[in-house]
C-alpha positions as CSV (number, residue, x, y, z in Angstrom):
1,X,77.8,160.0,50.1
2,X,79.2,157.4,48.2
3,X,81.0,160.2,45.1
4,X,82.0,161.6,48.7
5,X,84.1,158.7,49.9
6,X,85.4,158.0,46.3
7,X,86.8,161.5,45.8
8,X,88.4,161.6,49.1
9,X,90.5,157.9,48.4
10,X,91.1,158.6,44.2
11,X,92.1,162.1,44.7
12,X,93.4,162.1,48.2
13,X,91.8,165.2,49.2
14,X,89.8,166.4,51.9
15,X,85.9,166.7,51.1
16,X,82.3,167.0,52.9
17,X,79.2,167.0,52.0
18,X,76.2,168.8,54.2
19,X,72.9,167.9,52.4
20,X,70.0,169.5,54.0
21,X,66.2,168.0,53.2
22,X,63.0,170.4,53.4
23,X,61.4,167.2,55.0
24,X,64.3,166.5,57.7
25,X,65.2,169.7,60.0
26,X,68.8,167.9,60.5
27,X,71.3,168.1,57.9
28,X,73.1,164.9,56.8
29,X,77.1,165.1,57.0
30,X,79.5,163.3,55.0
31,X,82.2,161.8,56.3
32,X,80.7,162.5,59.6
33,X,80.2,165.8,61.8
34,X,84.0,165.8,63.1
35,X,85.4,165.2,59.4
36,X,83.1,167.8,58.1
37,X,84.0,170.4,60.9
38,X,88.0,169.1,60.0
39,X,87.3,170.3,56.3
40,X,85.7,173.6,57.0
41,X,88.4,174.6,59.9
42,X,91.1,174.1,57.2
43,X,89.4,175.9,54.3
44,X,88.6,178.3,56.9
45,X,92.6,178.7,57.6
46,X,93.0,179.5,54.2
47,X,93.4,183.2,53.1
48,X,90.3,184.3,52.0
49,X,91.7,185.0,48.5
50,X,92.4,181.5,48.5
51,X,89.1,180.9,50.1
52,X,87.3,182.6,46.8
53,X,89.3,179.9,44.7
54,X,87.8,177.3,45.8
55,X,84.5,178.3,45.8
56,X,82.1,177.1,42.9
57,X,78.4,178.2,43.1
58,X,76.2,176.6,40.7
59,X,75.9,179.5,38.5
60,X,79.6,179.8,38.4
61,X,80.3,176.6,37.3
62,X,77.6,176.7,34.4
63,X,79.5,179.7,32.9
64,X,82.7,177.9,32.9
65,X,81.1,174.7,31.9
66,X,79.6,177.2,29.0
67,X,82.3,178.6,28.3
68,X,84.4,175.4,28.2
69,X,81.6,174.3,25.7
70,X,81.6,177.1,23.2
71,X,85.5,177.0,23.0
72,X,85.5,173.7,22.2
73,X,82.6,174.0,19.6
74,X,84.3,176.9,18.2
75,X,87.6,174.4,17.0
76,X,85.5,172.0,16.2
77,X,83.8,174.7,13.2
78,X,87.1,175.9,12.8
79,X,88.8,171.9,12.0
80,X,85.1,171.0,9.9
81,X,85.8,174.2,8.2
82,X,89.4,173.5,7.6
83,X,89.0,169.9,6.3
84,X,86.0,171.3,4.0
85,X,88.8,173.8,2.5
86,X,90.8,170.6,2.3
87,X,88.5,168.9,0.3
88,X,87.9,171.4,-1.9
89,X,91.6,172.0,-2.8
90,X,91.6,168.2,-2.9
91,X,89.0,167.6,-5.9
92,X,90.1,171.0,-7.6
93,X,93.7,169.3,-7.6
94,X,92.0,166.0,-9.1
95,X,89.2,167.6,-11.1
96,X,90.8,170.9,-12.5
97,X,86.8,172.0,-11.2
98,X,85.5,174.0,-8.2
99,X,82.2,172.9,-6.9
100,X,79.1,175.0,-7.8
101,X,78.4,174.8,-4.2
102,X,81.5,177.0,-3.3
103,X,80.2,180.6,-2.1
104,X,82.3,183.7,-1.9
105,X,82.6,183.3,1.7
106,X,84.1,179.7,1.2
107,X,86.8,181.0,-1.4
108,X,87.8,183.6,1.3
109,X,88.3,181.2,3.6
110,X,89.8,179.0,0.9
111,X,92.2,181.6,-0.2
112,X,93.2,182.3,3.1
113,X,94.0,178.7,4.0
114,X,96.0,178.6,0.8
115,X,98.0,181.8,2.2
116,X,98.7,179.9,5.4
117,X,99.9,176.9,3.6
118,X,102.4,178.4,0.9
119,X,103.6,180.5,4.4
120,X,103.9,177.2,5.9
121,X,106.0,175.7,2.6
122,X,107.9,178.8,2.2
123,X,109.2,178.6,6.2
124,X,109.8,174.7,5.4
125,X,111.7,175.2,2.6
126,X,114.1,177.8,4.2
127,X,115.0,176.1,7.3
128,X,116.0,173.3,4.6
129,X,117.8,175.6,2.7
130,X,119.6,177.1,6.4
131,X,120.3,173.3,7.0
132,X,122.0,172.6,3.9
């Protein structure tokens, strides 16, 4: 009830909650039975393509929560994978040495990475060059 009330004043929408209880035959409303009925008449006055906008069901917003999740783990493998490469050019730069530990996968990567970066300095350099 509380999450209820504080949703409705920080976002200044209107919300309601119907909580039913296997051990209490009568559900319990938030804000009360009139604001409840309030909310549903005006989602109800809503196109029902806009209706199906709105809705969430549990499942639904598991998948998007997954979803969400894997995107955001998939960057975060891409930017560890990225700095590794990084380090790697770093202590060949210093060292004249490639890490035993490098496999052929990592000096794909690592080639590629180099490919993006000399695109990069090439695109830098003529936009100075266009400047000038």
């Amino acid at each position: 009830m509380k999450k209820i009330n504080e949703i409705t004043t920080l976002c200044g929408i209107d919300a309601c909650a119907i909580i039913y209880d296997e051990n209490n035959p009568r559900p319990v409303v938030c804000p009360s039975e009139v604001g409840v009925h309030m909310v549903l008449d005006k989602f109800k006055s809503f196109p029902e393509l806009e209706q199906r906008k709105m809705m969430v069901d549990h499942e639904g917003l598991l998948r998007k929560t997954m979803a969400k999740a894997q995107e955001k783990l998939k960057k975060q493998k891409m930017d560890t994978k990225n700095k590794e490469m990084n380090n790697i050019i770093g202590h060949f730069i210093h060292t004249a040495e490639f890490n035993e530990n490098v496999s052929e996968s990592d000096l794909e990567d690592l080639s590629l990475l180099i490919d993006e970066n000399l695109k990069e300095i090439k695109q830098k350099i003529e936009l100075i060059q266009a400047q000038t």
